[in-house]
C-alpha positions as CSV (number, residue, x, y, z in Angstrom):
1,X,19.9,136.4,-31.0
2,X,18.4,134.0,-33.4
3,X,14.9,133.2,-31.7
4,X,14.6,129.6,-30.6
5,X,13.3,127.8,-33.8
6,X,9.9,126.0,-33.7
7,X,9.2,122.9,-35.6
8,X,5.8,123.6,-35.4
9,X,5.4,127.6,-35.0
10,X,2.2,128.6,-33.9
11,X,1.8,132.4,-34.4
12,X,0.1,134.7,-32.1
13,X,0.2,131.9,-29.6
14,X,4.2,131.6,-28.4
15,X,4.5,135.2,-28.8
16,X,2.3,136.6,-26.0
17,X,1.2,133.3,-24.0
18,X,-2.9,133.7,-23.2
19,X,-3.6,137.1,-24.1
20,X,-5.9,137.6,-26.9
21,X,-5.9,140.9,-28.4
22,X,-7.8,141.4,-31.7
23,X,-5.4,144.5,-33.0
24,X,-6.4,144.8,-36.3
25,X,-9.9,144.5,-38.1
26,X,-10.9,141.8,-40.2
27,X,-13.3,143.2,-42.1
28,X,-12.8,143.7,-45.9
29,X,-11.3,146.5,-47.5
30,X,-11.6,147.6,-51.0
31,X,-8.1,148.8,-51.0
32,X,-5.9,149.3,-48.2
33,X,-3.2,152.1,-48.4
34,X,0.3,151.8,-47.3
35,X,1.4,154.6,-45.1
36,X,3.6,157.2,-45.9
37,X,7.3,156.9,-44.7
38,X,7.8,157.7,-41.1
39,X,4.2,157.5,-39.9
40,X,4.0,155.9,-36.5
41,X,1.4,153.2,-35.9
42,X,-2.1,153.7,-34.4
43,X,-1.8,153.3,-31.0
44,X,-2.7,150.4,-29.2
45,X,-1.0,148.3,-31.6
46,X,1.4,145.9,-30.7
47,X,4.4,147.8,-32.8
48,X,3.3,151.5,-31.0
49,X,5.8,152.3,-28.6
50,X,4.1,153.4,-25.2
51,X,2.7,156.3,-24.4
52,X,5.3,159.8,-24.4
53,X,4.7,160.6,-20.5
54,X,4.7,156.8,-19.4
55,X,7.4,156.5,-16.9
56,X,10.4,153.9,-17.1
57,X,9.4,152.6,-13.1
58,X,6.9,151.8,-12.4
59,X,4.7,151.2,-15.4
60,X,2.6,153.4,-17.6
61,X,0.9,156.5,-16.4
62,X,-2.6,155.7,-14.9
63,X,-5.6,157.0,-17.1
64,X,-7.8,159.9,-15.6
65,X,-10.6,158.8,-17.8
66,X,-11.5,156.0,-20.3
67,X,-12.9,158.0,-23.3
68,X,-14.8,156.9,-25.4
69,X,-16.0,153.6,-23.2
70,X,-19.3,154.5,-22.3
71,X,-21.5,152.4,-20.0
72,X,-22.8,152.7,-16.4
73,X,-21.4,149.3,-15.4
74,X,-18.0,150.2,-16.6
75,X,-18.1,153.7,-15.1
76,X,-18.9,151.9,-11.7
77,X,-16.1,149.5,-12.0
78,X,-13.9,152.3,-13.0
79,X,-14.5,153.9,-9.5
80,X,-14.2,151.1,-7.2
81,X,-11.1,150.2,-8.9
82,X,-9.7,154.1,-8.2
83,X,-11.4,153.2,-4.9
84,X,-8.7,150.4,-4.7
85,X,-10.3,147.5,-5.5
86,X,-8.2,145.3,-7.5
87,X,-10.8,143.0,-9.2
88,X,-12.5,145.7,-10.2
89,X,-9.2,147.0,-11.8
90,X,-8.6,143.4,-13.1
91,X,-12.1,144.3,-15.2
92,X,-11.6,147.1,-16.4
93,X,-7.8,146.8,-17.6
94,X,-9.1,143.4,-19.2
95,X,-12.0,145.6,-21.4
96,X,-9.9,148.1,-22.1
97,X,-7.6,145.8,-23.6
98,X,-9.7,143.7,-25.5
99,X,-11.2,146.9,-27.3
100,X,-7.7,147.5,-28.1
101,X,-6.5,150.5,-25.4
102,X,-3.6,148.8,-24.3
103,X,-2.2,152.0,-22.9
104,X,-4.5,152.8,-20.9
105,X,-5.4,149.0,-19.7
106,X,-1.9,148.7,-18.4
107,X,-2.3,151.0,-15.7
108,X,-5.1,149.4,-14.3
109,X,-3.6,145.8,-14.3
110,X,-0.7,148.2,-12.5
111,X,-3.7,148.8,-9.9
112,X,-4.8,145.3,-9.4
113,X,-1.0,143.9,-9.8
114,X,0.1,146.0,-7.0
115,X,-2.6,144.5,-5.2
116,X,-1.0,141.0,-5.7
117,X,-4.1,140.0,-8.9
118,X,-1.5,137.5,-10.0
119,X,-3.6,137.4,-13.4
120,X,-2.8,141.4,-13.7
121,X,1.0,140.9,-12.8
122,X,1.0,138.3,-15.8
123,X,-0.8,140.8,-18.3
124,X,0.9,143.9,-17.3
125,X,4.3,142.1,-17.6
126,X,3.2,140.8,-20.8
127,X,2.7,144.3,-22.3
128,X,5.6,145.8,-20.9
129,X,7.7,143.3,-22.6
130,X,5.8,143.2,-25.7
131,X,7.4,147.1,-26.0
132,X,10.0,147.9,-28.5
133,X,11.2,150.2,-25.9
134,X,13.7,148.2,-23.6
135,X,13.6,150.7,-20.8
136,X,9.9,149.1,-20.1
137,X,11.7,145.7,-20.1
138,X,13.2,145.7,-16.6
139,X,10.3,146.3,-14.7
140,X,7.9,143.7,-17.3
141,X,10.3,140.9,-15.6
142,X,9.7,142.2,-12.5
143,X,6.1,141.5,-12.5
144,X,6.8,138.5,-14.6
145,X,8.7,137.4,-12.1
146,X,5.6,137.8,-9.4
147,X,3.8,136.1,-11.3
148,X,5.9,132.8,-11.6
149,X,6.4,133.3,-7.7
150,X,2.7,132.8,-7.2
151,X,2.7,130.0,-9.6
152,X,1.2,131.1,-12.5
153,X,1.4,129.2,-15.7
154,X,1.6,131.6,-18.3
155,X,4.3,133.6,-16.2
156,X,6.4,130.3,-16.2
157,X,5.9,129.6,-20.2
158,X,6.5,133.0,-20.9
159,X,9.9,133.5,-19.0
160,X,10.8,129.8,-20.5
161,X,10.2,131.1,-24.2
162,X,12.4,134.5,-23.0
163,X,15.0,132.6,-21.5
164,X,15.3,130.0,-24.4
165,X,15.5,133.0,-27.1
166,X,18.0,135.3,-25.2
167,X,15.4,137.8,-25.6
168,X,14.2,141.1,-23.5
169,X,17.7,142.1,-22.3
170,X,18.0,138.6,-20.5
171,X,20.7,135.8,-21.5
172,X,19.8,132.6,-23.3
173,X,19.6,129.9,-20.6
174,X,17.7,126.6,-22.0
175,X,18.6,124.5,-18.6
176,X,16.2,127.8,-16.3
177,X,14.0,127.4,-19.1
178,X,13.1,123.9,-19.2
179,X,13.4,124.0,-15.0
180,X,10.3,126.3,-15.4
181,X,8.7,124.1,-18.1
182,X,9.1,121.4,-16.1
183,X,8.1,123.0,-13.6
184,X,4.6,124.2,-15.0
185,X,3.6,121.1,-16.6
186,X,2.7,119.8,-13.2
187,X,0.0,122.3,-12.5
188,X,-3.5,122.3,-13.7
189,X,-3.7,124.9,-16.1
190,X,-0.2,123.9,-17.8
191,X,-1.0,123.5,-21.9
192,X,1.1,125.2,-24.1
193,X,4.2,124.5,-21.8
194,X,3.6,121.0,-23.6
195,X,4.2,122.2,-27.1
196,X,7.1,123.8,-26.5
197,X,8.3,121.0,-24.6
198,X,7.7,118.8,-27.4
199,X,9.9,120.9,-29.9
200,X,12.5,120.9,-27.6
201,X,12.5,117.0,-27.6
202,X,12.0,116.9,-31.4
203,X,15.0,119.3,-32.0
204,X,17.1,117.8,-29.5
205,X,17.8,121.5,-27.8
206,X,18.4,121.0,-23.5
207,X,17.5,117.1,-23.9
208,X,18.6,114.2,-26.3
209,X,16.5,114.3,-29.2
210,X,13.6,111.6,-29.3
211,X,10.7,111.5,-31.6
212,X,8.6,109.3,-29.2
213,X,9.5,112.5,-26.4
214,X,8.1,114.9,-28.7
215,X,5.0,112.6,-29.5
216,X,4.1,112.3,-25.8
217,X,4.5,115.8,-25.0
218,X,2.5,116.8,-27.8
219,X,-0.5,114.4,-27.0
220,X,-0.3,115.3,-23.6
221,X,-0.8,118.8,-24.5
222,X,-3.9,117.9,-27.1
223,X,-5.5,115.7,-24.3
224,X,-5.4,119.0,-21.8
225,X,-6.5,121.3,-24.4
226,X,-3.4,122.4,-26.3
227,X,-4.5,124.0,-29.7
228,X,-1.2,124.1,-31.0
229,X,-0.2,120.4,-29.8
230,X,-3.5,119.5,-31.8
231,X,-2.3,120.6,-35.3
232,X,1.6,119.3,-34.1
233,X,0.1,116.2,-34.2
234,X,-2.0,116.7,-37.4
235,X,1.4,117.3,-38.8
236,X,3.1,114.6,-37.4
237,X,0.8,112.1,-38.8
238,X,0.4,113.8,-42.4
239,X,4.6,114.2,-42.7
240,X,5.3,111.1,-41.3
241,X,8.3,112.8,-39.9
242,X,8.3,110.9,-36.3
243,X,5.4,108.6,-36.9
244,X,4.5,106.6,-40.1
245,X,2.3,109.0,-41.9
246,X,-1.7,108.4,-41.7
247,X,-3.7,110.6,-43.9
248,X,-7.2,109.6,-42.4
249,X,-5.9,110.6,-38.9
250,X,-3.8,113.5,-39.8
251,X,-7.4,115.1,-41.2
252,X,-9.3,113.6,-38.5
253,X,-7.2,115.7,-36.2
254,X,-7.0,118.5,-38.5
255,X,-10.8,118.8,-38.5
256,X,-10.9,118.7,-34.6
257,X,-8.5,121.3,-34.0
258,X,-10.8,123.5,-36.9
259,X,-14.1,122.4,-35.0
260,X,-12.9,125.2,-32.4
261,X,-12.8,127.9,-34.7
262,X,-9.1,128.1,-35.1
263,X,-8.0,129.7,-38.3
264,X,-4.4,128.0,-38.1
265,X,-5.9,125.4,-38.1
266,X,-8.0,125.7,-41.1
267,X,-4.9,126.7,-43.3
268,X,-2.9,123.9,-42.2
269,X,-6.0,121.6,-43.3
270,X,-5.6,123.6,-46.5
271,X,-1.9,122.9,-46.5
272,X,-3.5,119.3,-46.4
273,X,-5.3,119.1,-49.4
274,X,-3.0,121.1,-51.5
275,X,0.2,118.9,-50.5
276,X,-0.2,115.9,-48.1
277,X,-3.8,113.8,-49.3
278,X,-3.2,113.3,-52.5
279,X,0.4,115.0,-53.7
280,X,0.2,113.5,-57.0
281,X,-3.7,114.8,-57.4
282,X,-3.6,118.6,-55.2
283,X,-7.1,119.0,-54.5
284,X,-7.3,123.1,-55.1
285,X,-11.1,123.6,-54.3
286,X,-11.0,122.1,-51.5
287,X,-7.9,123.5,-50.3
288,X,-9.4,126.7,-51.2
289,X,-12.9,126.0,-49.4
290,X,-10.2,125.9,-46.1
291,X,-8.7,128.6,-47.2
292,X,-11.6,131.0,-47.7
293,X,-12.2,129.3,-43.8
294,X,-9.3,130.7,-42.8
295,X,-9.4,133.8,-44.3
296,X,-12.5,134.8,-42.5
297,X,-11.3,133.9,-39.4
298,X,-9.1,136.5,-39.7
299,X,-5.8,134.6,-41.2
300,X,-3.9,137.0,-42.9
301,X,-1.5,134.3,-44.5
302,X,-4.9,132.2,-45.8
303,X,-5.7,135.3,-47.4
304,X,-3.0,135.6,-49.4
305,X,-2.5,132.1,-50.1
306,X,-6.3,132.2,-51.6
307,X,-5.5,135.4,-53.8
308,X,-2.1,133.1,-55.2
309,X,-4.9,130.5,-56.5
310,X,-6.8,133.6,-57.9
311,X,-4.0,134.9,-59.6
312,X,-3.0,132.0,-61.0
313,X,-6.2,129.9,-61.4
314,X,-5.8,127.0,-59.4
315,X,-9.6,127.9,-58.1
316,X,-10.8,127.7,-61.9
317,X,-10.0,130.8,-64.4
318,X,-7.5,133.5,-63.2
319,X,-9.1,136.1,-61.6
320,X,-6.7,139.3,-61.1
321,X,-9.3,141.7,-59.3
322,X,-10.2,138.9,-56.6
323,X,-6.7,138.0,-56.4
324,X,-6.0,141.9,-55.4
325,X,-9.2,142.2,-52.6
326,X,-7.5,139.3,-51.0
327,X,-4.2,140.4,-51.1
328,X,-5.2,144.1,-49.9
329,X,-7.8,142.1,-47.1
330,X,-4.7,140.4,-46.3
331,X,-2.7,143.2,-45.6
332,X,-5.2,144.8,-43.6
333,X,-5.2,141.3,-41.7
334,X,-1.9,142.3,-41.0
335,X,0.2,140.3,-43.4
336,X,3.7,141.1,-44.6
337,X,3.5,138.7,-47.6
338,X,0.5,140.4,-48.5
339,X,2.4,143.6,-48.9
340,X,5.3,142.4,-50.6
341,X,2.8,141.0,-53.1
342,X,0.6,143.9,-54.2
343,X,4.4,145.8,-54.3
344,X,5.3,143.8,-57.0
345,X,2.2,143.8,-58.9
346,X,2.5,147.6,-58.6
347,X,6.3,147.4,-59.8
348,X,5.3,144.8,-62.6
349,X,2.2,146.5,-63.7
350,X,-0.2,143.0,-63.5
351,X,-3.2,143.0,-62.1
352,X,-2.8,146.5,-60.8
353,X,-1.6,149.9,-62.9
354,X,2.2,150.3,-63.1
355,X,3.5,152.5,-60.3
356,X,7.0,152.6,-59.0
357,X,5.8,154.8,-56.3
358,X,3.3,153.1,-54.8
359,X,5.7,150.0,-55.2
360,X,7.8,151.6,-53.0
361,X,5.0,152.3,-50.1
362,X,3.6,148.9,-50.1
363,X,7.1,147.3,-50.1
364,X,8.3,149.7,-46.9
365,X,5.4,148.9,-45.4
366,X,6.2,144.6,-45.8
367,X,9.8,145.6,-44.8
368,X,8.6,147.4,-41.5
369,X,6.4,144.2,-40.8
370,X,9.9,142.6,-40.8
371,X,9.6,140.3,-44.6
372,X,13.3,140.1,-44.6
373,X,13.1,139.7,-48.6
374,X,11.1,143.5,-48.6
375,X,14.0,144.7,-46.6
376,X,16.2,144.0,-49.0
377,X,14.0,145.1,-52.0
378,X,13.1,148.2,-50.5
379,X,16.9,148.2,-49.8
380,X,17.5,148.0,-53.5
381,X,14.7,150.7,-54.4
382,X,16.6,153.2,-51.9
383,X,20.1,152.6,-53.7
384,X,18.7,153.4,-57.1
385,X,16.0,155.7,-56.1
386,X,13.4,153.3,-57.5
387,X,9.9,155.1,-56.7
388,X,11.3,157.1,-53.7
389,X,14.3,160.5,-53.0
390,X,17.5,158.2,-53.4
391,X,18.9,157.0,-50.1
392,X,22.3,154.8,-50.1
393,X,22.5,155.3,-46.2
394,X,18.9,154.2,-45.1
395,X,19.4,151.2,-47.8
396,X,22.1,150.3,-45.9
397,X,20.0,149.9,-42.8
398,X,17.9,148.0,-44.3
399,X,20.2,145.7,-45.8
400,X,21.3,145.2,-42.5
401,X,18.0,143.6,-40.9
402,X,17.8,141.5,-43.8
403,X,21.2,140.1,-43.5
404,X,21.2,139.4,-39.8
405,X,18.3,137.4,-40.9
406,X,20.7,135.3,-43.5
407,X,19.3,136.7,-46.6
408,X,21.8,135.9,-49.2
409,X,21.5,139.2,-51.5
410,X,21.4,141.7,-48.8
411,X,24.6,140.2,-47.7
412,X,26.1,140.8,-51.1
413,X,24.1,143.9,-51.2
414,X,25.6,145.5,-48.2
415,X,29.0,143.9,-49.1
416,X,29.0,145.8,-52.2
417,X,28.1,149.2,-50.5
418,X,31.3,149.1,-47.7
419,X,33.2,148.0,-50.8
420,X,32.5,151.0,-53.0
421,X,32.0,153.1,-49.6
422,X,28.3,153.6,-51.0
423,X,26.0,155.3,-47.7
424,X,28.6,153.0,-45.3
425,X,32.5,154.1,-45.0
426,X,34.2,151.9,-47.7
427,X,35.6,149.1,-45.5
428,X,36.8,146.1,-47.9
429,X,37.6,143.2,-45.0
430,X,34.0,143.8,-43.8
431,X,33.1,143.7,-47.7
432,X,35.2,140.8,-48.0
433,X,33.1,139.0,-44.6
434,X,30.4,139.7,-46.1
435,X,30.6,138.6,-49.5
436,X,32.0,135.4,-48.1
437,X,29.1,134.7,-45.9
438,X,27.0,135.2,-49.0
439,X,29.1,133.2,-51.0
440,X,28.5,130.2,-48.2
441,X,25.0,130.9,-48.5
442,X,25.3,130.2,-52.3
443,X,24.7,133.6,-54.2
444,X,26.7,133.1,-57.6
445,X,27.7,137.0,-57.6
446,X,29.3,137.2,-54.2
447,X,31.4,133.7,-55.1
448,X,32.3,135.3,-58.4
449,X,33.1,138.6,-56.4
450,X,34.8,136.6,-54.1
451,X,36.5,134.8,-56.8
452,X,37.9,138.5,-58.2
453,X,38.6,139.7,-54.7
454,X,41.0,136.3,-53.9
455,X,42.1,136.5,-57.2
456,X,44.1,139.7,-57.0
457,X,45.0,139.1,-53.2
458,X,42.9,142.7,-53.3
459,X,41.6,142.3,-49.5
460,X,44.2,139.4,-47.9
461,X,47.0,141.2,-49.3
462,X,48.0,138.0,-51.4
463,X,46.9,136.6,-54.4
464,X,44.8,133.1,-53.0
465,X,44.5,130.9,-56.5
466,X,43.2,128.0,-55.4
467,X,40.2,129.9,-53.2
468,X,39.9,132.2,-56.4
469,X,39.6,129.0,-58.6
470,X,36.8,127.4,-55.9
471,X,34.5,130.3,-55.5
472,X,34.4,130.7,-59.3
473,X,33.7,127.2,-59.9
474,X,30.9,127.3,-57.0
475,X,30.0,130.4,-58.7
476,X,29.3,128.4,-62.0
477,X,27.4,125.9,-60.7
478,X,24.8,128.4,-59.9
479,X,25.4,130.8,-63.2
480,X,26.5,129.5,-66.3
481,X,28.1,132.7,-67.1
482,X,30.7,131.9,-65.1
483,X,32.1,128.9,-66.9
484,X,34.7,130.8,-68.3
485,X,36.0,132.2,-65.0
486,X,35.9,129.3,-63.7
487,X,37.8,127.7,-66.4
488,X,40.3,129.9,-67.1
489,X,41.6,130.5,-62.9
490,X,41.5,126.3,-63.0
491,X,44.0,126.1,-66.0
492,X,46.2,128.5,-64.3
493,X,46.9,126.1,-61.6
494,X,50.0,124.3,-61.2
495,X,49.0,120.4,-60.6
496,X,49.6,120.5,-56.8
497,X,47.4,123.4,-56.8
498,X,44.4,121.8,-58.8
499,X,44.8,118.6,-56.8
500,X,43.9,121.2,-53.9
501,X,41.3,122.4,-55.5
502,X,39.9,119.0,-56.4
503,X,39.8,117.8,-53.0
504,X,37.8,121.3,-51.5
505,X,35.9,120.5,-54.4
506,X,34.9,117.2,-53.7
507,X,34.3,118.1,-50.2
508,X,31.2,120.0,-51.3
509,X,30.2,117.3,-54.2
510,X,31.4,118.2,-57.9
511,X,34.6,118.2,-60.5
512,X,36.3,121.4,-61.2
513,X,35.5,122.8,-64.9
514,X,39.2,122.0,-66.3
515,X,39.5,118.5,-64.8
């Protein structure tokens, strides 16, 4: 299910509503190296699956001990809470999980949730559902479902966000999901239930679509504290795509949201100066002054912005080793982009020694982060054993995460595998699917495969001339290499057949090459 699209995303917000876990260090790195194939993330991260003894019902085993958490206060609160005291459990699952021990945190929020601690119901739900392992799913809703019973706020945003992205095992349902919205945006602590409110008005999904909507929710949200309906608004103003744009509030609201320490928020003032001030005139130090902001508040994508204006001296001369420690810092900040980068500076040999090998780890490790254009690369390094043991089967895996996210060459890509039955059985009407799907998507080699394919009636079991003749005139539009193609399947029409083709043509703006 394609998760419910955001015109104003706000990571790390939507995705776990309230909980603030700092999972990775910030601190700089002087290089940061990929790891090897198959190794499973440290645990307590929010990819780790949980714990091998944790049992399906009703949560996650409960720790004997806390190792490695010293401290006579916590030691005491760790025995009253065994003692059954839930707000002592409360405190201690809440420490243990800001120092990064989810694991062991959940079973105390188990303690205190069982206890009716509607704020551990909400948390333990939340990491429960946050598992890549669906059998923990069932039982997250469960508490999740407590916690909207008791009226909690975040349990009602969360299960809205669920229900609107068919996610977790449960069916898309925007009409439950904005009865919960609407729902929490009467209570008192009700903030980021504005912001998603006000994308649902912008995009028109579960309500007509109305700007001024949007604009209302999103102030509403600011007014009560909303971060993210704070820089929807700076964007608003600066794009001018529901009100007439105004610079000088755009930034005004841009440096409030900032003034609270919010690293989004300094890259999207950085977005600001680099695109929306002055777009004639980018101002690239001070775009970069935001950046650097961002960056050391912990912003892996500010990171690796700032090492593209190093790379490429938008911050003054180029400077290739800078440009690297940001890209690894951003990495370890836990970007994908980041990754993909220093893979193809590896592959390239600029800025860092030629290496196919390492190439291949840092790219793997951007595809597991889930870059959809390093799942297909990696995809492409496994087919010709590019740095790495030659793998057609796993490329085909990963061509197929990247093409259930649209990408147009892993679509070709794994098209051309189940054509030439290539680590997939050869199947040519799911090669043909695919390279048509491509083809829509605009990739010149599937519409000249396509072209090839309807040409000889190869997978529809009759020659299709006019569909031949349209895919390899799409096909030139994109490649000039195809002109001739294209040419030669148009003057093979008969008249009726290129007045056919005109009109498809035309439908999609353009005269075929012969006429």
């Amino acid at each position: 299910m394609k998760p419910f699209p955001l015109l104003f995303p706000r990571p790390g917000v939507l995705g776990a509503l309230a909980l603030s876990v700092t999972w990775l260090s910030a601190q700089e790195a002087t290089r940061v190296d990929p790891p090897q194939p198959g190794t499973p993330p440290p645990a307590g991260s929010p990819t780790a699956p949980p714990p091998a003894n944790a049992p399906a019902e009703p949560g996650f085993a409960l720790p004997v001990s806390i190792p490695g958490q010293g401290g006579q206060e916590l030691e005491d609160l760790r025995k009253r809470a065994d003692g059954g005291d839930a707000a002592a459990a409360l405190q201690v699952g809440n420490r243990l999980l800001a120092s990064g021990n989810a694991d062991q945190a959940s079973g105390y929020y188990q303690k205190a949730a069982q206890a009716n601690q509607v704020e551990a119901q909400e948390k333990l739900a939340l990491l429960l559902l946050s598992s890549d392992n669906p059998a923990f799913w069932p039982n997250g809703h469960s508490w999740l479902d407590k916690a909207v019973q008791a009226g909690s706020v975040v349990a009602m945003e969360k299960q809205a966000l669920i229900l609107l992205n068919g996610s977790n095992g449960r069916e898309r349902s925007v009409e439950q999901a904005l009865q919960l919205l609407n729902q929490a945006r009467q209570l008192p602590g009700a903030r980021e239930t504005f912001f998603v409110l006000g994308n649902l008005a912008a995009q028109g999904v579960g309500m007509p679509r109305d700007g001024a909507i949007a604009l209302a929710h999103f102030q509403e949200g600011a007014q009560r504290g909303s971060l993210p309906c704070l820089i929807a608004l700076h964007k608003l103003y600066r794009e001018g795509s529901i009100v007439p744009k105004d610079q000088t509030k755009a930034e005004q609201l841009g440096q409030q949201a900032s003034d609270q320490g919010d690293a989004e928020a300094a890259y999207q003032m950085a977005i600001y100066f680099e695109t929306f001030k002055d777009p004639a005139n980018p101002d690239w130090k001070e775009a970069g002054r935001w950046l650097k902001l961002a960056s050391d508040r912990g912003s892996g994508g500010a990171s690796t912005r700032l090492a593209t204006y190093e790379l490429n001296g938008k911050s003054g001369k180029p400077n290739p080793e800078e440009a690297v420690r940001l890209y690894r810092l951003a990495a370890q900040q836990g970007d994908a982009e980041a990754c993909f980068q220093i893979s193809g500076l590896y592959r390239e040999g600029t800025a860092l020694p030629q290496d196919a090998v390492a190439s291949a780890g840092w790219c793997r490790l951007a595809a597991e982060r889930g870059l959809a254009l390093a799942q297909n690369e990696y995809g492409i390094m496994l087919v010709g054993g590019v740095g790495l043991t030659r793998n057609p089967a796993e490329a085909a895996q990963w061509f197929q995460r990247a093409a259930q996210r649209k990408v147009p060459a892993a679509l070709f890509n794994l098209a051309a595998l189940y054509e030439n039955g290539l680590g997939l059985p050869a199947n040519s009407a799911e090669a043909f699917r695919l390279y048509e799907a491509a083809a829509k998507e605009n990739h010149a080699g599937a519409q000249s495969r396509l072209a090839a394919l309807l040409e000889k009636g190869a997978v529809t079991g009759a020659p299709d001339p006019v569909g031949a003749a349209y895919w390899a005139e799409r096909s030139a539009r994109n490649d000039p290499k195809g002109a001739d193609l294209a040419k030669r399947l148009h003057d093979a029409l008969n008249e009726d057949q290129q007045g056919e083709l005109k009109r498809r043509l035309a439908a999609v703006g353009g005269r075929p090459a012969g006429g």
